[in-house]
C-alpha positions in Angstrom: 32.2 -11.5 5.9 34.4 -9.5 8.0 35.9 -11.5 11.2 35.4 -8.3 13.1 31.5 -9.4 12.5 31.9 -13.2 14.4 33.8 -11.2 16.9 30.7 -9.2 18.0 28.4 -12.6 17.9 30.8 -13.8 20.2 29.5 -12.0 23.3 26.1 -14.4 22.3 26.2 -18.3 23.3 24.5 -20.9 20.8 22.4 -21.6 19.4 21.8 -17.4 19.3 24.8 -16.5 18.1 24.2 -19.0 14.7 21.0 -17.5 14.3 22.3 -13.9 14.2 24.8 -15.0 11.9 22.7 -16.9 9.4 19.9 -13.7 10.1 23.1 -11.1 8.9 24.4 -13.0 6.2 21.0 -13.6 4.3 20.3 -9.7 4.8 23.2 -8.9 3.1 23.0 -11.5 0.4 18.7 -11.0 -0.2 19.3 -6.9 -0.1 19.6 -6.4 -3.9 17.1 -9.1 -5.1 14.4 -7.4 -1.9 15.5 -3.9 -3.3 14.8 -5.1 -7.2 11.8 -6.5 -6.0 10.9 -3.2 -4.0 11.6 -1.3 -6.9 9.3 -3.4 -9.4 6.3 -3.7 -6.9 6.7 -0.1 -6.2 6.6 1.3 -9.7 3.6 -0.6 -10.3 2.2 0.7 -7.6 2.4 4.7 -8.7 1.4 4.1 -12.1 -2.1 1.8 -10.3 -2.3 4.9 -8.2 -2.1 7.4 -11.1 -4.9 5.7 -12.5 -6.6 5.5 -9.4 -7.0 8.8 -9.0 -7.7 9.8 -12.6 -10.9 8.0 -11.9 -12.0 8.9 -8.6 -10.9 12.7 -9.4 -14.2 12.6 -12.2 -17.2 14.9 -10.8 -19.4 12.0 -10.8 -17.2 10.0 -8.5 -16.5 13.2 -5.9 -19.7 13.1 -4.8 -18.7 10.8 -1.8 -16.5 11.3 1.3 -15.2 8.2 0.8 -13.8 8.2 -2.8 -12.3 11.9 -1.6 -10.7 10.1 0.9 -9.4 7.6 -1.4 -8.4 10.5 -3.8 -6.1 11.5 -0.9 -4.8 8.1 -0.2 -3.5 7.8 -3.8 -1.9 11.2 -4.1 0.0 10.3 -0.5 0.8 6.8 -1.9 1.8 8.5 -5.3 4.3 10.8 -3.3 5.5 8.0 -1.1 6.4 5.9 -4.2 8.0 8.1 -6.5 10.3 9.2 -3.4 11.5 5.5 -2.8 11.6 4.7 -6.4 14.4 7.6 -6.7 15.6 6.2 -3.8 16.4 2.9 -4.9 17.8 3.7 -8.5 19.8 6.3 -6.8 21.4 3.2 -4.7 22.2 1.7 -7.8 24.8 4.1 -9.3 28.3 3.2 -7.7 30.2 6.3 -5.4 33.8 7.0 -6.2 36.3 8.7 -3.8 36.8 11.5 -5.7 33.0 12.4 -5.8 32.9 15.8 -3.6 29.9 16.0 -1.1 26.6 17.2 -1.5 26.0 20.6 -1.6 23.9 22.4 1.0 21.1 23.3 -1.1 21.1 19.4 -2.0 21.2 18.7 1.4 18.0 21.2 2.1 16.2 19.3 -0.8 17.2 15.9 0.8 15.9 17.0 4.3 12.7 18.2 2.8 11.7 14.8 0.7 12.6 13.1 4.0 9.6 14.9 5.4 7.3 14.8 2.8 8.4 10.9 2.6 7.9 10.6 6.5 4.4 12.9 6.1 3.4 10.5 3.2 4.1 7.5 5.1 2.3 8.2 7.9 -0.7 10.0 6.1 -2.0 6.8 4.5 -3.0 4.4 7.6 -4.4 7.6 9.3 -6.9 7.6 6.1 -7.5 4.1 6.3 -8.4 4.8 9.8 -10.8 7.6 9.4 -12.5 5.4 6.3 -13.2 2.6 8.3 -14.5 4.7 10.9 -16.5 6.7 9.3 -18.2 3.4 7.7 -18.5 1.7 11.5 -20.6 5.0 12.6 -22.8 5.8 9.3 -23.6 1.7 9.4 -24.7 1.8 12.8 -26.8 4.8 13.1 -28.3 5.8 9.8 -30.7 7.7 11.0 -28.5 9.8 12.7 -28.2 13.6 11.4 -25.0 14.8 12.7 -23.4 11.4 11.8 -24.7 11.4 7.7 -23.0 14.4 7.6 -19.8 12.2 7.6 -20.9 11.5 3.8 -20.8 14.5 2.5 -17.6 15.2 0.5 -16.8 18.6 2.8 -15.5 16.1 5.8 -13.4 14.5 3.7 -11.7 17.4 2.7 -11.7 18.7 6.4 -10.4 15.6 7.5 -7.5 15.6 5.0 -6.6 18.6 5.9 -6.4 17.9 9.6 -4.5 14.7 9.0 -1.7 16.8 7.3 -1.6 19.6 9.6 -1.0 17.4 12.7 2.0 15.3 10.3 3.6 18.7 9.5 3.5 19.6 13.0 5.3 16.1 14.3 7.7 16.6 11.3 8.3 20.3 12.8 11.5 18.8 14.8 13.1 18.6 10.7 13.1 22.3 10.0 13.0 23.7 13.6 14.9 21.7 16.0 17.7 20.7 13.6 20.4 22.6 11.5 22.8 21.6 8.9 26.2 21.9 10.3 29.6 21.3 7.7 32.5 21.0 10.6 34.2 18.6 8.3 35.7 19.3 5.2 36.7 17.2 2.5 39.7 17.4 1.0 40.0 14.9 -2.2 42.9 12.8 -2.9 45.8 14.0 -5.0 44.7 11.7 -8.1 41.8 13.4 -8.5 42.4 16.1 -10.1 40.9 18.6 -8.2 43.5 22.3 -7.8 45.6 22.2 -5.1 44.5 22.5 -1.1 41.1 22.0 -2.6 38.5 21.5 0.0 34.8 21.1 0.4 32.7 21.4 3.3 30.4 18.0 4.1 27.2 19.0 5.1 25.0 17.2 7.2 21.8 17.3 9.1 22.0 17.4 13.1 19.9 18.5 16.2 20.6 21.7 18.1 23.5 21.0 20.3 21.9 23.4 23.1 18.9 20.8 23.0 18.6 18.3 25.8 18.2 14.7 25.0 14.8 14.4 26.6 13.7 16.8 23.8 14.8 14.5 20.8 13.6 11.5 22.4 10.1 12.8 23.0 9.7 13.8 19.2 11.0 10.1 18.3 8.4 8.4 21.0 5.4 10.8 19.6 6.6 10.1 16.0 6.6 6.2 16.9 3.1 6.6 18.6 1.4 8.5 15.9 2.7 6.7 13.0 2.1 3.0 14.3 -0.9 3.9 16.1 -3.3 2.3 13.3 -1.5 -0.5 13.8 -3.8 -1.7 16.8 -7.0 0.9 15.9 -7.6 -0.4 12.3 -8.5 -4.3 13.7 -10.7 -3.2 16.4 -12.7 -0.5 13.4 -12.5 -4.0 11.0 -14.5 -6.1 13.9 -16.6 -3.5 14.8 -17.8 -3.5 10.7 -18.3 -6.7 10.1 -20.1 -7.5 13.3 -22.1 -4.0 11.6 -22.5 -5.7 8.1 -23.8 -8.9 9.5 -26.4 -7.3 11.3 -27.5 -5.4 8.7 -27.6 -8.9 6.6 -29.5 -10.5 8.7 -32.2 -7.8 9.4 -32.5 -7.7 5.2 -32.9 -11.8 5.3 -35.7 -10.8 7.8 -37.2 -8.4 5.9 -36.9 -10.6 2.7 -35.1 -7.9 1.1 -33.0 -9.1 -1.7 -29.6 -8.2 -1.1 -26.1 -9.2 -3.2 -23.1 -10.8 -1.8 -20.8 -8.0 -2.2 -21.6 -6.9 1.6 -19.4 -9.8 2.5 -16.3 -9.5 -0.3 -15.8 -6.2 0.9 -16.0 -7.2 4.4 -13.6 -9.9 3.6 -11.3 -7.7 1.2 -11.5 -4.9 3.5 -10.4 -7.7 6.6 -7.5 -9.2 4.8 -6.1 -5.5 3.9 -6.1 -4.6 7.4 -4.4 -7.9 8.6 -1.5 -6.9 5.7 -1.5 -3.8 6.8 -1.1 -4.7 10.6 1.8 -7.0 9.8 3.4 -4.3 8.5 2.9 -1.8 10.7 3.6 -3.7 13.3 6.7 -5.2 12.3 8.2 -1.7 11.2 7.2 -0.5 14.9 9.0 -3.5 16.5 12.3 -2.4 14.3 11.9 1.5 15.2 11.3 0.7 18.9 14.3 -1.6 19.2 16.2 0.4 17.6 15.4 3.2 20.4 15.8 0.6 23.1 19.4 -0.7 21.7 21.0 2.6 22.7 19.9 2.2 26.4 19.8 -1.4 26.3 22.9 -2.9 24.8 21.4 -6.5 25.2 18.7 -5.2 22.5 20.6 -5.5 19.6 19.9 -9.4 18.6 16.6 -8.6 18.8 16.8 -5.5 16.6 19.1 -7.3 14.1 16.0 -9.9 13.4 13.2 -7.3 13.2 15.1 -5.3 10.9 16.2 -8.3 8.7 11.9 -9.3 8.9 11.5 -5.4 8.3 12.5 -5.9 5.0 10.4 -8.2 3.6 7.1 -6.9 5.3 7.4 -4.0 3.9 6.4 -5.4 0.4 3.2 -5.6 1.8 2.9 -2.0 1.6 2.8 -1.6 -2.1 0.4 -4.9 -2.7 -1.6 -2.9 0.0 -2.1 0.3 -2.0 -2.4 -2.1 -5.4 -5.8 -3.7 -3.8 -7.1 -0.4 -3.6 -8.0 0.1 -7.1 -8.3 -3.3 -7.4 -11.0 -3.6 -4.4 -13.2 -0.5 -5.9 -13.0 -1.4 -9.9 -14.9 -5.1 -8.6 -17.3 -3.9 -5.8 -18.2 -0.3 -7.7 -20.2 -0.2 -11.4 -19.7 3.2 -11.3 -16.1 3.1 -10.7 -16.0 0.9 -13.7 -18.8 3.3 -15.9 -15.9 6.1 -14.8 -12.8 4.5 -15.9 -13.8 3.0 -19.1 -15.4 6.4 -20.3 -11.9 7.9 -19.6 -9.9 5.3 -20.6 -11.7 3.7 -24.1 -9.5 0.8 -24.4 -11.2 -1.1 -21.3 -14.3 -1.1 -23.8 -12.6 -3.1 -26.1 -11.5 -5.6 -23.6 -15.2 -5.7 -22.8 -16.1 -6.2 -26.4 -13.4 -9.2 -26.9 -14.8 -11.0 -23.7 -18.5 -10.3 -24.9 -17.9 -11.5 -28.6 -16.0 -14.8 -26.9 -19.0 -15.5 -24.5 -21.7 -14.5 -27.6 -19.9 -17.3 -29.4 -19.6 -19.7 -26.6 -23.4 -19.5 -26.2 -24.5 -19.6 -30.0 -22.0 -22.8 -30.7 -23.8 -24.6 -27.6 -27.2 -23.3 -28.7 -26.4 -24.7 -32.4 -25.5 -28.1 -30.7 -28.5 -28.1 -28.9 -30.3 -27.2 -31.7 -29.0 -29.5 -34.5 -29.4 -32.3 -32.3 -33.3 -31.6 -32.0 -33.6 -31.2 -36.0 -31.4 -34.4 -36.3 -34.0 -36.4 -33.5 -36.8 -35.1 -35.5 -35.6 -35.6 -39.0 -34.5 -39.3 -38.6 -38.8 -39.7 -36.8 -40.2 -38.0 -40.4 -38.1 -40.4 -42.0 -39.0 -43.5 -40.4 -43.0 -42.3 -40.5 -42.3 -41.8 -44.4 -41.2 -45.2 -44.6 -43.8 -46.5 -42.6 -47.2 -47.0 -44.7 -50.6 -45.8 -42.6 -51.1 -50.0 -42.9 -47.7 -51.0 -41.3 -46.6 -51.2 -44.6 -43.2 -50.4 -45.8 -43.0 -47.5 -48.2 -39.9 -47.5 -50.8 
């Protein structure tokens, strides 16, 4: 490591300066196995999602606002995946001095699959939020008119829609309030082989330098706020359900209405999603807000430095996250299940395989059972054979 690094620690006394240190040094050393890691969990991820929404998109399965919600879940996590899958691979080809800079149409097409990867991002808790929601108000009042409407597939597509219009419009700050300025230019070295007095502008993205600072910082605090918001709502909406689905429980028990236990694995599934999903959130906020914070507070920066190391691992939890949403409907729906093996035939065969092994499983114990009864009773003919109707002993 560079002394230039233990320099810096040096304004920190012990035992905080070690910890920084050691914090530093594993970042760097853990970044390409975390990134290798990211890249394998996120891959799996799409292709889950791709299949998740083959299924739900089947008419049968659009008839509820949820699974259109979930359609649009998938499709956000499909774009946010594919975006930091590039990203990554991209990471792994080496740069060489005498590559010339990006172009400025690259550099449009870089700004705009920032925003769509921001929009993506942020589009998926919102949903998670408006589920959960939606569930919390339709379980408490089911009687309620203007609240069953909330099932019908229409507000899921309104909702959608209202979700990405409000993510375009805190995005707007990308393509309104910023410009691509290329001051600099980039003139390769002579061993190159580029002609001579060659030069190349380097593009790059920047605010308007006529805009004040309050402006930028606004559009970072509203993008913080909005994105990390369903960081705090989405425990509150989980209490609020189960308290629901035990209710409702307990007024079936009453009623001596038979009722499965898959009111409680969803409860539970749905409770240990949101608790992933709050340690991620709320670790990226911590990182993004220090990071604010460290340019007024110069005292900030140990702090950052260890959410932004802890950053990196909680954000695995993301793709596991959007995994157990396929996972979570394929064991609590039939008809999800109906749905994907009529599209994909090869789950049928699966089925078959685990049928034929259980068919056999049963007929081998039945055949025990049964050849022990026929041996019982075959050895008592015998003996009565033998046995004369005078106690005698028949030969």
């Amino acid at each position: 490591m560079d002394t230039r690094v233990y320099l810096f620690f040096n304004q920190y006394s012990e035992p905080i300066r070690s910890i920084l240190i050691f914090f530093l040094t594993f970042n760097i050393t853990s970044n390409p196995i975390l990134n290798t890691i990211k890249l394998v969990l996120s891959s799996i991820a799409f292709i889950v999602n791709l299949f998740h929404t083959l299924v739900l998109s089947r008419k049968e399965m659009r008839s509820s606002s949820v699974n259109v919600l979930m359609i649009g879940l998938a499709l956000s996590d499909m774009i946010y995946f594919s975006i930091e899958v590039t990203d990554i691979i991209s990471n792994y080809f080496p740069k060489h001095t005498c590559t010339p800079p990006k172009s400025y149409s690259w550099i449009v097409f870089l700004s705009a699959k920032t925003v769509l990867y921001n929009i993506a991002r942020r589009f998926s808790p919102w949903i998670g939020v408006i589920m959960a929601f939606t569930r919390l108000l339709v379980s408490s009042y089911p009687f309620n008119i203007t609240i069953g409407k909330m099932v019908n597939p229409r507000f899921a597509v309104w909702t959608l829609s209202v979700i990405a219009l409000l993510s375009i419009l805190i995005e707007s700050d990308y393509y309104v309030l910023q410009e691509i300025q290329g001051d600099v230019q980039w003139v390769p070295e002579g061993s190159c082989g580029f002609p001579k007095n060659y030069s190349q502008p380097v593009y790059v993205v920047q605010y308007y330098r006529w805009l004040i600072d309050d402006v930028q910082k606004y559009y970072v605090y509203t993008k913080t706020i909005f994105k990390y918001l369903p960081a705090v709502v989405l425990p509150l909406l989980t209490i609020g359900l189960v308290i629901v689905l035990r209710n409702i429980r307990k007024s079936r028990q009453k009623l001596q209405v038979s009722s499965e236990d898959s009111t409680y694995q969803t409860t539970r599934l749905v409770t240990i999603m949101t608790f992933c999903m709050v340690i991620t959130e709320v670790s990226t906020g911590i990182f993004t807000l220090t990071a604010i914070l460290t340019s007024a507070m110069a005292k900030m920066t140990a702090f950052s430095l260890i959410a932004g190391v802890l950053n990196e691992f909680f954000s695995l939890f993301y793709s596991l996250n959007s995994m157990a949403h396929c996972c979570i409907t394929w064991l609590l729906s039939s008809q999800y299940r109906s749905c994907a093996k009529s599209l994909f035939p090869c789950f049928k065969l699966f089925e078959k395989k685990s049928k034929t092994v259980t068919t056999q499983k049963v007929i081998s114990l039945v055949g025990m059972k049964f050849s022990g009864t026929v041996s019982d009773e075959f050895s008592t003919h015998e003996q009565q054979k033998r046995i004369g109707t005078r106690g005698d002993i028949v030969l």
